[in-house]
PyMOL Python script that loads the backbone (N, CA, C, O; Angstrom):
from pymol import cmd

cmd.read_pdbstr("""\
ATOM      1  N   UNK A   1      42.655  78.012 222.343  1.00  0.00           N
ATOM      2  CA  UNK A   1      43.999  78.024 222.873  1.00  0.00           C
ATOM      3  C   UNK A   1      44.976  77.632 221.758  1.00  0.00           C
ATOM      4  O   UNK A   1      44.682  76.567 221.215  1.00  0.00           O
ATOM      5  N   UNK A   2      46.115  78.275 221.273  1.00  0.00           N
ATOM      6  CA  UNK A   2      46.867  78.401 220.466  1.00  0.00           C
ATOM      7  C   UNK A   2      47.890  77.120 220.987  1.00  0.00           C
ATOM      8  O   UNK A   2      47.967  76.776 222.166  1.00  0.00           O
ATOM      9  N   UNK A   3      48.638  76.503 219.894  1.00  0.00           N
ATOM     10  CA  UNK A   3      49.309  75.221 220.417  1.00  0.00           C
ATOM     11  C   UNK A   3      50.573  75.715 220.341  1.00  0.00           C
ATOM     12  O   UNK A   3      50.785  76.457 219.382  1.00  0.00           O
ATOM     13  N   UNK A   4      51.781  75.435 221.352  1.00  0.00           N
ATOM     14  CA  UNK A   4      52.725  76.035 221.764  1.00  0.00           C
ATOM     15  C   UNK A   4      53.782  74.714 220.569  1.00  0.00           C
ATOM     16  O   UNK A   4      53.741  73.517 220.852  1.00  0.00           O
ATOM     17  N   UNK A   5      54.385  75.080 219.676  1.00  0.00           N
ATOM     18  CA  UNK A   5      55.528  74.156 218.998  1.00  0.00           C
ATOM     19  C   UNK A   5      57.137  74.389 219.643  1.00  0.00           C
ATOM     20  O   UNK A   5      58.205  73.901 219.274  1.00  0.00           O
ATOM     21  N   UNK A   6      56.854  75.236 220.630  1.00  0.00           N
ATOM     22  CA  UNK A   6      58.323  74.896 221.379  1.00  0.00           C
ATOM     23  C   UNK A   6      59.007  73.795 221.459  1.00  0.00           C
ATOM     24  O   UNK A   6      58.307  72.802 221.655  1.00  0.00           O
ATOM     25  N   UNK A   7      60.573  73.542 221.344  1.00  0.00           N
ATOM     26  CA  UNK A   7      61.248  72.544 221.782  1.00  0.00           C
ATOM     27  C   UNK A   7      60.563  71.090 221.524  1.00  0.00           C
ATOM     28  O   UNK A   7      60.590  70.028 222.146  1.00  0.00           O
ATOM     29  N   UNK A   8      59.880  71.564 220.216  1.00  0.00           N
ATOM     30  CA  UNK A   8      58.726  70.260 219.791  1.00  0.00           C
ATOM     31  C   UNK A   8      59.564  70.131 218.361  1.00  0.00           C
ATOM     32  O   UNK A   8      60.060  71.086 217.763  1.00  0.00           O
ATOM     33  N   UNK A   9      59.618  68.566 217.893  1.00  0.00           N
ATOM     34  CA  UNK A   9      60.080  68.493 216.563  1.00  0.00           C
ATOM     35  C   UNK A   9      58.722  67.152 216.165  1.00  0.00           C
ATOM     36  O   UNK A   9      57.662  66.755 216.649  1.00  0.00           O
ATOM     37  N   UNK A  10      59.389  66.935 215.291  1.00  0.00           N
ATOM     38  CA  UNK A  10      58.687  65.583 214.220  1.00  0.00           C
ATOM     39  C   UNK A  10      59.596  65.162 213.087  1.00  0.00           C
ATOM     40  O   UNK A  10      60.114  65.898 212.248  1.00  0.00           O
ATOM     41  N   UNK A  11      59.730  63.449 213.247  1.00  0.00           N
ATOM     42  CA  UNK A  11      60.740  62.621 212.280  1.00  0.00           C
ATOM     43  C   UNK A  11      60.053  62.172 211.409  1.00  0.00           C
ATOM     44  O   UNK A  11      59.089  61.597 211.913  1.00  0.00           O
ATOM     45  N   UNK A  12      60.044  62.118 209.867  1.00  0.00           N
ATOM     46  CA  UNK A  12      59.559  60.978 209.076  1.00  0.00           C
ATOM     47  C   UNK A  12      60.218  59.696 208.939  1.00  0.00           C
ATOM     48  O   UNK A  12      61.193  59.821 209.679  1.00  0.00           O
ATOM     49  N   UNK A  13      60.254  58.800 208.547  1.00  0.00           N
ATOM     50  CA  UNK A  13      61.161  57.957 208.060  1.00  0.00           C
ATOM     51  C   UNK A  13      61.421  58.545 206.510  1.00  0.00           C
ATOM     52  O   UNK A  13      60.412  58.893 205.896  1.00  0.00           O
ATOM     53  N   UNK A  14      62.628  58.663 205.896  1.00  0.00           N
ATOM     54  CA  UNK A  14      62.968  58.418 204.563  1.00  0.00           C
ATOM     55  C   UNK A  14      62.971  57.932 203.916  1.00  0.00           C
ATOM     56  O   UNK A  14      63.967  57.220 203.787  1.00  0.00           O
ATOM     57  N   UNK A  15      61.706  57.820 202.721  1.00  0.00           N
ATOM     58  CA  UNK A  15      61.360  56.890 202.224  1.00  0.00           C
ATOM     59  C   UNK A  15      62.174  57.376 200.545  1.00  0.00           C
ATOM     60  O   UNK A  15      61.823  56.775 199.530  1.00  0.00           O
ATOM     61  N   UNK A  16      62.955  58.194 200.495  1.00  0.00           N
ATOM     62  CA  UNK A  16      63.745  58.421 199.368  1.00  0.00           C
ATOM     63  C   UNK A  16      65.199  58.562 199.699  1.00  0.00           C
ATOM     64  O   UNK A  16      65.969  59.279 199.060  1.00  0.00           O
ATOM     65  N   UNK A  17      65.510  57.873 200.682  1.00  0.00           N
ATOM     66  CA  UNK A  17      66.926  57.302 200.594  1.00  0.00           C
ATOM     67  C   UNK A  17      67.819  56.582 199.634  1.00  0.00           C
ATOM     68  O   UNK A  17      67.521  55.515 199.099  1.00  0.00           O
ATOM     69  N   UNK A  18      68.762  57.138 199.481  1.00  0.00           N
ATOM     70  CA  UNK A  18      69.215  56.499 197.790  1.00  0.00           C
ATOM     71  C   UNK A  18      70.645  56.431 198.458  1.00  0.00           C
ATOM     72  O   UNK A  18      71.113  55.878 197.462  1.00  0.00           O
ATOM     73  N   UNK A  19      71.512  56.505 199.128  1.00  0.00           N
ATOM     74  CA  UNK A  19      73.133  56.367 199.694  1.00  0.00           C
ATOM     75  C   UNK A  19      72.855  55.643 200.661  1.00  0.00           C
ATOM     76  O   UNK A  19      71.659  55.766 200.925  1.00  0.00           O
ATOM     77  N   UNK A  20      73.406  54.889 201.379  1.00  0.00           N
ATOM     78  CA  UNK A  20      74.112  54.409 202.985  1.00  0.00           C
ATOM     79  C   UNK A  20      74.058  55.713 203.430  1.00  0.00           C
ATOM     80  O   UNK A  20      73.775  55.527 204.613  1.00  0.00           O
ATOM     81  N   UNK A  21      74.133  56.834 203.294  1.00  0.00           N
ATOM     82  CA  UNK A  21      74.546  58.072 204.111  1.00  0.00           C
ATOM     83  C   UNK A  21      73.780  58.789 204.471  1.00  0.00           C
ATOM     84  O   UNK A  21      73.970  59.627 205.352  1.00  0.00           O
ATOM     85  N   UNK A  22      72.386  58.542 203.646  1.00  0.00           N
ATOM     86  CA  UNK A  22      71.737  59.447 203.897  1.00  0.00           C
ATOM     87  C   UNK A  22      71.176  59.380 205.455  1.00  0.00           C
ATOM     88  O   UNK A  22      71.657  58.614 206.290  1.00  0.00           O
ATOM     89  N   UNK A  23      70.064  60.316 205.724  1.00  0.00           N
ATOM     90  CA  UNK A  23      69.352  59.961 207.394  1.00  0.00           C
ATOM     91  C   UNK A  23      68.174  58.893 206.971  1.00  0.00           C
ATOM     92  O   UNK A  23      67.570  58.847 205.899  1.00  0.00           O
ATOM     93  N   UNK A  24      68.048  58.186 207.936  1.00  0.00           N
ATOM     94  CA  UNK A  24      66.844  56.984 208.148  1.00  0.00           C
ATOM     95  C   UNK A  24      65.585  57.534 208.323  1.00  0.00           C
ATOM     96  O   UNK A  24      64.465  57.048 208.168  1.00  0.00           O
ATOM     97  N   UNK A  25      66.083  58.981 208.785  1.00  0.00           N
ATOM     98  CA  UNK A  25      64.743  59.835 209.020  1.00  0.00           C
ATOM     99  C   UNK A  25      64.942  61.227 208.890  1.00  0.00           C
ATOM    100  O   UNK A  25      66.117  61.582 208.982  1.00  0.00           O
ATOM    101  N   UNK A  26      63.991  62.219 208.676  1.00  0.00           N
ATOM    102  CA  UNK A  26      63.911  63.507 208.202  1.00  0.00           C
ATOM    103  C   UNK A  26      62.723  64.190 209.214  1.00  0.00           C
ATOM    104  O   UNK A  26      61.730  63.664 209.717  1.00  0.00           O
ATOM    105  N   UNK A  27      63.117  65.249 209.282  1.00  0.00           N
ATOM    106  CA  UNK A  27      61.977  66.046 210.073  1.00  0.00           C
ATOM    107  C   UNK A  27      62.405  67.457 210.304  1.00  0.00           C
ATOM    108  O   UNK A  27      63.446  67.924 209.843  1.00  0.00           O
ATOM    109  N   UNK A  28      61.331  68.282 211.232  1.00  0.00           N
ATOM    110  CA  UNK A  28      62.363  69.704 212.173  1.00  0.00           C
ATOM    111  C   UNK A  28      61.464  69.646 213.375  1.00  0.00           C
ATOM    112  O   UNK A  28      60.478  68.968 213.664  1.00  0.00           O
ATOM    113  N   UNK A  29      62.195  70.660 214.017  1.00  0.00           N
ATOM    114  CA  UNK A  29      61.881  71.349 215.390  1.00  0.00           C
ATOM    115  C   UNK A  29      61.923  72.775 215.546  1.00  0.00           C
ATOM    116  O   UNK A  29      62.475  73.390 214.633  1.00  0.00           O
ATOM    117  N   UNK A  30      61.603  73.227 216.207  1.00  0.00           N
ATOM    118  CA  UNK A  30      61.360  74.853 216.736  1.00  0.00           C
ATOM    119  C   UNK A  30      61.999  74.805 218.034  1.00  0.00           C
ATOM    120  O   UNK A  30      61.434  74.213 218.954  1.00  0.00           O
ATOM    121  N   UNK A  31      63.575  75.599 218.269  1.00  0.00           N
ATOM    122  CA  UNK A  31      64.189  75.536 219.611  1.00  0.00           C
ATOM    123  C   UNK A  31      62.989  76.727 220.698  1.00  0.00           C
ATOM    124  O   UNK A  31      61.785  76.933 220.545  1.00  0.00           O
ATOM    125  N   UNK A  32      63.869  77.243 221.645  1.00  0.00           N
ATOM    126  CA  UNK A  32      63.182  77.754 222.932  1.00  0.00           C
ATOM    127  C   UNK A  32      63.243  79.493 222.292  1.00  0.00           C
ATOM    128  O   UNK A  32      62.490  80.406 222.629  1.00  0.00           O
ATOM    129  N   UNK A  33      64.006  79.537 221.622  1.00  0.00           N
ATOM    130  CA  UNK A  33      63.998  81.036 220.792  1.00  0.00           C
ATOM    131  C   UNK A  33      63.715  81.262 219.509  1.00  0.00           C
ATOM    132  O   UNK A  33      64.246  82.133 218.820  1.00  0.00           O
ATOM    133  N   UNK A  34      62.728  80.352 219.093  1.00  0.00           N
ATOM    134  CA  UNK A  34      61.169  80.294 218.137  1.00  0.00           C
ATOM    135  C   UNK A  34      62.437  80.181 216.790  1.00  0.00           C
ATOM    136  O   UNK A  34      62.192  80.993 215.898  1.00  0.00           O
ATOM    137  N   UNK A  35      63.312  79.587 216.614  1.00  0.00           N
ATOM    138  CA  UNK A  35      64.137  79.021 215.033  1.00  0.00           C
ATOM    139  C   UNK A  35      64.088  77.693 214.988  1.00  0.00           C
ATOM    140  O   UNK A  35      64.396  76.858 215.839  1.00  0.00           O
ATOM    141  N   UNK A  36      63.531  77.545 213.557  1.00  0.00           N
ATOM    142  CA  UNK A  36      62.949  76.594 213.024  1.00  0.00           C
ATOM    143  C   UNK A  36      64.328  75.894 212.852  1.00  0.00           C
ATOM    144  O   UNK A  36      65.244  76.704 212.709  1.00  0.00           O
ATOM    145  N   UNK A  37      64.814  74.168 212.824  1.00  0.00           N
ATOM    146  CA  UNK A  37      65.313  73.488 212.353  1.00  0.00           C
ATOM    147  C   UNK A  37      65.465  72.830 211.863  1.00  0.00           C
ATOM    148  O   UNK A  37      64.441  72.255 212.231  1.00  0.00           O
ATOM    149  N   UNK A  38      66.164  71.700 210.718  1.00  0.00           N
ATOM    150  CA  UNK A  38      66.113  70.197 210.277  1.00  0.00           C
ATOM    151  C   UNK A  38      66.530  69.731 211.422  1.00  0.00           C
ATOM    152  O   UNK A  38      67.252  70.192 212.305  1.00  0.00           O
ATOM    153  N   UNK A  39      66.011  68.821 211.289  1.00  0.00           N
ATOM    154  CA  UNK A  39      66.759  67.448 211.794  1.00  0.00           C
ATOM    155  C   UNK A  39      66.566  66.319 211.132  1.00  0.00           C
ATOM    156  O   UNK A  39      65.599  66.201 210.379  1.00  0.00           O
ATOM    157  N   UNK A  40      67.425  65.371 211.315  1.00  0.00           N
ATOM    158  CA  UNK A  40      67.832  64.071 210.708  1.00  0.00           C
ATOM    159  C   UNK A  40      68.715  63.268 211.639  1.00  0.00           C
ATOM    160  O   UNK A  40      69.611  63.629 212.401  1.00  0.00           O
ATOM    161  N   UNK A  41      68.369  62.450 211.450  1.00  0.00           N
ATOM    162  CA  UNK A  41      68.027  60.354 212.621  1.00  0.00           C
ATOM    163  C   UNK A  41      68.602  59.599 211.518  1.00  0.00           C
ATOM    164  O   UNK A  41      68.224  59.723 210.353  1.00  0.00           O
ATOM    165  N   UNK A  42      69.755  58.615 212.005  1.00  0.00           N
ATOM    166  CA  UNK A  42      70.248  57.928 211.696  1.00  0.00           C
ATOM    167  C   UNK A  42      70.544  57.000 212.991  1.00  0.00           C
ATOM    168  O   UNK A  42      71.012  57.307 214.088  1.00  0.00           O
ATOM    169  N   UNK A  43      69.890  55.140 212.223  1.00  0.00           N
ATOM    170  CA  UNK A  43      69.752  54.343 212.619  1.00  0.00           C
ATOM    171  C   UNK A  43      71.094  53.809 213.211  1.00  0.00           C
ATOM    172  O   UNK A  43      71.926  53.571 212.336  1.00  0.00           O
ATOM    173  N   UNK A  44      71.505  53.562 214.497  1.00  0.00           N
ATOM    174  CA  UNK A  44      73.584  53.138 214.420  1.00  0.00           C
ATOM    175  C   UNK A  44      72.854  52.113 215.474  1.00  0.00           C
ATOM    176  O   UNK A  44      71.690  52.088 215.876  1.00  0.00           O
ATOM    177  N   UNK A  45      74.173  51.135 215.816  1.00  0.00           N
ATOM    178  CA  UNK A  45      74.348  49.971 216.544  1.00  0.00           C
ATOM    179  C   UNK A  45      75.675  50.100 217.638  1.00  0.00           C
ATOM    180  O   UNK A  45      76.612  50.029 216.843  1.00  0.00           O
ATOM    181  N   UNK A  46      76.175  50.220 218.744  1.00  0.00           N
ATOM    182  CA  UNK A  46      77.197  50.482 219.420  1.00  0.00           C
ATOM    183  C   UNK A  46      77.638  48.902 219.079  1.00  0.00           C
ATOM    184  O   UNK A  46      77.267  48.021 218.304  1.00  0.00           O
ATOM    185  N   UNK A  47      78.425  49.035 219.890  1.00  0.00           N
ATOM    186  CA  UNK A  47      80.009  47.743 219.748  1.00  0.00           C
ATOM    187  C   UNK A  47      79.179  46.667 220.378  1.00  0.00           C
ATOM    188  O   UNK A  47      79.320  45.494 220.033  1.00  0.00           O
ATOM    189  N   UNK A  48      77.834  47.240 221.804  1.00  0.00           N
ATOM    190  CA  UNK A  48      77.373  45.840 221.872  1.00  0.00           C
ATOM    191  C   UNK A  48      76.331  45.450 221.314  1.00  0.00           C
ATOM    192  O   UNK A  48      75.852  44.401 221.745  1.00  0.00           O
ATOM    193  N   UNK A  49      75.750  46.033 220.368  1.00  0.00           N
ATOM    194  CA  UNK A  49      75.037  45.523 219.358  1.00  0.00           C
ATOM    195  C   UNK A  49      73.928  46.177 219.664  1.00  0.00           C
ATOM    196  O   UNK A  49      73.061  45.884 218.841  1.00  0.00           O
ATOM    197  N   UNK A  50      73.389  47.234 220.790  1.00  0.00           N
ATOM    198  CA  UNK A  50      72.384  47.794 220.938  1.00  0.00           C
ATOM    199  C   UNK A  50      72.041  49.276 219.783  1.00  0.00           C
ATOM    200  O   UNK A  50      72.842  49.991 219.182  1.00  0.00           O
ATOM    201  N   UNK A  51      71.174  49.293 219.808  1.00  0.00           N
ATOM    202  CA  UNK A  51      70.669  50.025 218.368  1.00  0.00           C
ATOM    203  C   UNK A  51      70.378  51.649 219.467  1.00  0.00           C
ATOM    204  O   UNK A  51      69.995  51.702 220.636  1.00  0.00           O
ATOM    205  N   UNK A  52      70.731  52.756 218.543  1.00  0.00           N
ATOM    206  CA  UNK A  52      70.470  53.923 219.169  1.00  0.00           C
ATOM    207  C   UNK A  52      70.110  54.990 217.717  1.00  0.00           C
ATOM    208  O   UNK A  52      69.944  54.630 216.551  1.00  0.00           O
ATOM    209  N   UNK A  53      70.077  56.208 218.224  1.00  0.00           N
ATOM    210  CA  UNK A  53      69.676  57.048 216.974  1.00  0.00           C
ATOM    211  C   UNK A  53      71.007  58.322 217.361  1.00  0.00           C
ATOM    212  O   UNK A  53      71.129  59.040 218.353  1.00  0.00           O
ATOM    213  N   UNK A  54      71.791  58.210 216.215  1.00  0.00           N
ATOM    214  CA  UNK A  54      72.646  59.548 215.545  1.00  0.00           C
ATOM    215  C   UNK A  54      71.602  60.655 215.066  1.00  0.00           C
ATOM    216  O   UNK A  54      70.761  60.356 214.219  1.00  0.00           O
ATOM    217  N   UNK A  55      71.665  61.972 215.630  1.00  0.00           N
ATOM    218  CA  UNK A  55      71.171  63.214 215.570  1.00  0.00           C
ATOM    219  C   UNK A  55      72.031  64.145 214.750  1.00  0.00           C
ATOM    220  O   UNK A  55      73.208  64.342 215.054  1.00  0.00           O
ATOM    221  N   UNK A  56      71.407  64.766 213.630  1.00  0.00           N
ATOM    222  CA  UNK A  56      72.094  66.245 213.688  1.00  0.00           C
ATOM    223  C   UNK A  56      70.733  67.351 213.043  1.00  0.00           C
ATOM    224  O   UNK A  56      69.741  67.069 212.372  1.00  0.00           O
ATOM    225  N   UNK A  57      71.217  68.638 213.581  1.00  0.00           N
ATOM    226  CA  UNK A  57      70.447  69.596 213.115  1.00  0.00           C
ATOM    227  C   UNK A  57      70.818  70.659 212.569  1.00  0.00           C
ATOM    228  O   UNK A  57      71.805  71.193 213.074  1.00  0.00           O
ATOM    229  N   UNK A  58      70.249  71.249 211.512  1.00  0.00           N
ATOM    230  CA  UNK A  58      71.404  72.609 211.142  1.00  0.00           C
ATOM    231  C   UNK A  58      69.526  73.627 210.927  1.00  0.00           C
ATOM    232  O   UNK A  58      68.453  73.305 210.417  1.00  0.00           O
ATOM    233  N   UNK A  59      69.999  74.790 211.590  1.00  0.00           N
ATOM    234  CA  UNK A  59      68.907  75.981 211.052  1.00  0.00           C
ATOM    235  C   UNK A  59      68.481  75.882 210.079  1.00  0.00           C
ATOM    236  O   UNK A  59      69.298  75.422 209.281  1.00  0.00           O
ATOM    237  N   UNK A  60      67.324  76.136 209.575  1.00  0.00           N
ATOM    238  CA  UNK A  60      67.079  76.057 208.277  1.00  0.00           C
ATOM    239  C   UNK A  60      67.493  77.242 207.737  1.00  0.00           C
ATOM    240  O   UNK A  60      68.027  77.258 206.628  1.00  0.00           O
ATOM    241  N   UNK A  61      67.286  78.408 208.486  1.00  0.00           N
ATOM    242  CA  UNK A  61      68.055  80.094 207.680  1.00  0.00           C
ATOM    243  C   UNK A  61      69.013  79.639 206.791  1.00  0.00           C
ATOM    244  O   UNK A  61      68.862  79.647 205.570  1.00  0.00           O
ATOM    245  N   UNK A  62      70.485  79.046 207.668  1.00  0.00           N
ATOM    246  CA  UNK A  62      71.554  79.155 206.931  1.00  0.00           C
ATOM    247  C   UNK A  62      71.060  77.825 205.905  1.00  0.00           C
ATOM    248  O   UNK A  62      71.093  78.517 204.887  1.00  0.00           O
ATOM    249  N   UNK A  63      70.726  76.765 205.499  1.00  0.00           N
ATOM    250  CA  UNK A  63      70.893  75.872 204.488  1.00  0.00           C
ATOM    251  C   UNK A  63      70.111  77.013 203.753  1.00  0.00           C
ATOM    252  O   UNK A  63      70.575  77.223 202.632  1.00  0.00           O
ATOM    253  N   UNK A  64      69.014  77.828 204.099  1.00  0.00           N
ATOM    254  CA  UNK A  64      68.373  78.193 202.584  1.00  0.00           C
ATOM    255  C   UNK A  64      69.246  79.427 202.180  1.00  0.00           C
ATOM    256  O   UNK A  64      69.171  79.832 201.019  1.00  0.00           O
ATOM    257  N   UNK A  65      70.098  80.065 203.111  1.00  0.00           N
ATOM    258  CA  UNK A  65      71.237  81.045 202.691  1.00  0.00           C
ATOM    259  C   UNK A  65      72.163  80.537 201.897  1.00  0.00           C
ATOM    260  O   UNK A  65      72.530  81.073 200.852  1.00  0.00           O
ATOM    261  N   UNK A  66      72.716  79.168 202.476  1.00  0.00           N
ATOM    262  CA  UNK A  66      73.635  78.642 201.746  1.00  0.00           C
ATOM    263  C   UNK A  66      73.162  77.688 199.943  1.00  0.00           C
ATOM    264  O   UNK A  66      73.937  77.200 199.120  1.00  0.00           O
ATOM    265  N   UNK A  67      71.991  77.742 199.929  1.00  0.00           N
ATOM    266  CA  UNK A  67      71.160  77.256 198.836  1.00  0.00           C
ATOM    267  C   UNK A  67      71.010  78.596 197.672  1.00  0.00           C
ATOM    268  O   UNK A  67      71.058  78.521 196.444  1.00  0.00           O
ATOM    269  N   UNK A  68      70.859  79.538 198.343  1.00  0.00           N
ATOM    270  CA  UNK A  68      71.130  80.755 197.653  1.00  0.00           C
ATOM    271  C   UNK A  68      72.770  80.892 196.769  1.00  0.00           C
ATOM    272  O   UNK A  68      73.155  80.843 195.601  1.00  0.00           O
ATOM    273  N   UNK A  69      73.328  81.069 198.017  1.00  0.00           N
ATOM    274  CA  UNK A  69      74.290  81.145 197.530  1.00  0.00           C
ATOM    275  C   UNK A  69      75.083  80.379 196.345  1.00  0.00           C
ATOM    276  O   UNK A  69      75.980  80.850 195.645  1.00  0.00           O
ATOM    277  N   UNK A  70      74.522  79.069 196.297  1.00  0.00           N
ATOM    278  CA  UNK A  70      75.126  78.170 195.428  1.00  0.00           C
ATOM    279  C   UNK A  70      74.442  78.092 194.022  1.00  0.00           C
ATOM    280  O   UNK A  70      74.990  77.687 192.997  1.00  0.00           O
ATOM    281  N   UNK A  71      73.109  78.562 194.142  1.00  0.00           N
ATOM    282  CA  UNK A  71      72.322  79.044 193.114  1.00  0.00           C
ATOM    283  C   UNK A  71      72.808  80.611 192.315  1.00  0.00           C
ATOM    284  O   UNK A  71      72.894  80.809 191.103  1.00  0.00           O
ATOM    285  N   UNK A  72      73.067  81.560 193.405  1.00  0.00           N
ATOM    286  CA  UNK A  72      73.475  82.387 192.754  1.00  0.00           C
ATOM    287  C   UNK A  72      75.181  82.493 192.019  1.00  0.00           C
ATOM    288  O   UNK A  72      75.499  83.458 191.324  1.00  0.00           O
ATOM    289  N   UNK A  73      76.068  81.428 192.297  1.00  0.00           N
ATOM    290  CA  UNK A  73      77.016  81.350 191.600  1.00  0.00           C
ATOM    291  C   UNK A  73      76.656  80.322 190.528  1.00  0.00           C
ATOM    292  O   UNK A  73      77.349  80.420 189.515  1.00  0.00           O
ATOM    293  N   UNK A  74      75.792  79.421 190.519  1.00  0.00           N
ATOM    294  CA  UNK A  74      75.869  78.466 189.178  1.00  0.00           C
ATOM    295  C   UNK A  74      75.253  79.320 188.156  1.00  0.00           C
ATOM    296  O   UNK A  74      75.369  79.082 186.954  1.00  0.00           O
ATOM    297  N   UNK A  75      74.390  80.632 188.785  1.00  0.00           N
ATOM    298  CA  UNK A  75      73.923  81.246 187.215  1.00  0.00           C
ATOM    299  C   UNK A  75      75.164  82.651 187.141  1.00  0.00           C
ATOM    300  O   UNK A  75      75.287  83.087 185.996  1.00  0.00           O
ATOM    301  N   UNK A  76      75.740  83.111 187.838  1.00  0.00           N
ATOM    302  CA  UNK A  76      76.784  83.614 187.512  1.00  0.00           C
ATOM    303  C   UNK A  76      77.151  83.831 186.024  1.00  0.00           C
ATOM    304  O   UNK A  76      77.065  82.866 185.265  1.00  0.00           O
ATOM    305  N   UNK A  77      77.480  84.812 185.643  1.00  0.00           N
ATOM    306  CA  UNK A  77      78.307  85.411 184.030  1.00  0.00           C
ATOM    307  C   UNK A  77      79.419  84.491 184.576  1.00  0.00           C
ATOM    308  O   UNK A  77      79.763  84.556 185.756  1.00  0.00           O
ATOM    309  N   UNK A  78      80.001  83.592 183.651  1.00  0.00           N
ATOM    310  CA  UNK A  78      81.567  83.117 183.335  1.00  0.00           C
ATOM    311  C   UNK A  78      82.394  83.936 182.480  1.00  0.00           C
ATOM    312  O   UNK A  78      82.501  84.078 181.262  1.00  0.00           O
ATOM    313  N   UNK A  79      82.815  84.316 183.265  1.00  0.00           N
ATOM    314  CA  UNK A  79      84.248  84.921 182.198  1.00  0.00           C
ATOM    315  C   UNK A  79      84.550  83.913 180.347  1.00  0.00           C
ATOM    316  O   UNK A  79      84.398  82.788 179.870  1.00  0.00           O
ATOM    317  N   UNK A  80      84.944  85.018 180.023  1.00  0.00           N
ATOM    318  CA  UNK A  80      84.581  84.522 178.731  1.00  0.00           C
ATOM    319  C   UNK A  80      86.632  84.035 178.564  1.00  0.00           C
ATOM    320  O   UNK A  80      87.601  84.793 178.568  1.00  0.00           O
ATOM    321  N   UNK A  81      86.580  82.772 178.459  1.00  0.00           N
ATOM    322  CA  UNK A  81      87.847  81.997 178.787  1.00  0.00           C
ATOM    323  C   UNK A  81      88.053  81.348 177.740  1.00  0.00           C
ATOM    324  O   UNK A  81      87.241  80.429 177.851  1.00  0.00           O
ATOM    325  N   UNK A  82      88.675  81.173 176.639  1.00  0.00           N
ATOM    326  CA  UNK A  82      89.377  80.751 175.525  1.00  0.00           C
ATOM    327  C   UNK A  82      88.519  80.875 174.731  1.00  0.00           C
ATOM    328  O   UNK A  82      88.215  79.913 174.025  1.00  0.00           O
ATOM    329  N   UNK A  83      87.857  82.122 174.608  1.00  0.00           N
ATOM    330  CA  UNK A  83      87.321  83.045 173.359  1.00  0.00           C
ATOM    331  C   UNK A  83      88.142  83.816 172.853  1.00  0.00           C
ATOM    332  O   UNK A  83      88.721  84.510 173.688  1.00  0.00           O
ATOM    333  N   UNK A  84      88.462  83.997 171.702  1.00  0.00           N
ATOM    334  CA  UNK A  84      88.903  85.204 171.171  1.00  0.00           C
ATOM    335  C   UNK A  84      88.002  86.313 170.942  1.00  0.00           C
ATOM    336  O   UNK A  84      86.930  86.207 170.347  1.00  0.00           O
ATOM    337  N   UNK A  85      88.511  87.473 171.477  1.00  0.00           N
ATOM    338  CA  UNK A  85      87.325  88.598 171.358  1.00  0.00           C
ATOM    339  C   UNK A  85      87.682  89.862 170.656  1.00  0.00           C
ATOM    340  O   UNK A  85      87.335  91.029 170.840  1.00  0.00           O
ATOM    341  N   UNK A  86      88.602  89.202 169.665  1.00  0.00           N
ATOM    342  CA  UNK A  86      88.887  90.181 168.558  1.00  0.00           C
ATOM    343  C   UNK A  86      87.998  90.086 167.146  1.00  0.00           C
ATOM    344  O   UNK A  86      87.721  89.004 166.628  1.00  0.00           O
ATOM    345  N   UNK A  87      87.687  91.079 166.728  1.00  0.00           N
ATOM    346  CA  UNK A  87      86.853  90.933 165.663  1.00  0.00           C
ATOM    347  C   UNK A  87      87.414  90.731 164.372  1.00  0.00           C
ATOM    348  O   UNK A  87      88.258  91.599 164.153  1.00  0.00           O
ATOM    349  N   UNK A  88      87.301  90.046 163.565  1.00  0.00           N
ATOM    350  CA  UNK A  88      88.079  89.746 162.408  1.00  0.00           C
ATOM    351  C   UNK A  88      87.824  90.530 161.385  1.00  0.00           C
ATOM    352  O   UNK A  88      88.488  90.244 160.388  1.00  0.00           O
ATOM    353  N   UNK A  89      86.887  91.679 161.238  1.00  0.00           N
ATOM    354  CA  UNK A  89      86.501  92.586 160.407  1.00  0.00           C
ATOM    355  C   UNK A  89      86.389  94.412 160.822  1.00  0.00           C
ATOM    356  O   UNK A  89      86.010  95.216 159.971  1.00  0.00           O
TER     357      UNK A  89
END
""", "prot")
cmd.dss("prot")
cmd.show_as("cartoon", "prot")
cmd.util.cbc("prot")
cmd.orient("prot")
């Protein structure tokens, strides 16, 4: 019998946290229409001092689209900008 990962995730703790900002925890999930997600858990405290967990999730498609994208402009041709491109001979 094949194991169903629906609407199933898993958190690590972050053990390479280096900011205040980062998440307390790292993981993903698989929603009800089989796309894979991150998620990330952050440890918070309300006003009466009870401790809860801050959620967010983003698709993984778009971060590795948007990882592309930022890769494919840092190797980008730069315009050739306070060169002179006259030949002196």
């Amino acid at each position: 019998m094949e194991y169903d990962n629906t609407n199933r995730g898993v958190l690590f703790k972050n053990n390479e946290k280096s900011k205040e900002t980062d998440p307390d925890y790292k993981g993903s999930y698989m929603n009800a229409d089989g796309a894979d997600h991150w998620l990330n858990a952050w440890i918070a405290k309300d006003k009466n001092g009870n401790t809860y967990m801050r959620l967010s999730t983003k698709l993984k498609q778009e971060v590795h689209a948007k990882g592309m994208q930022q890769a494919r402009q840092a190797l980008a041709p730069k315009p050739d900008e306070g060169f002179d491109t006259d030949i002196p001979f």
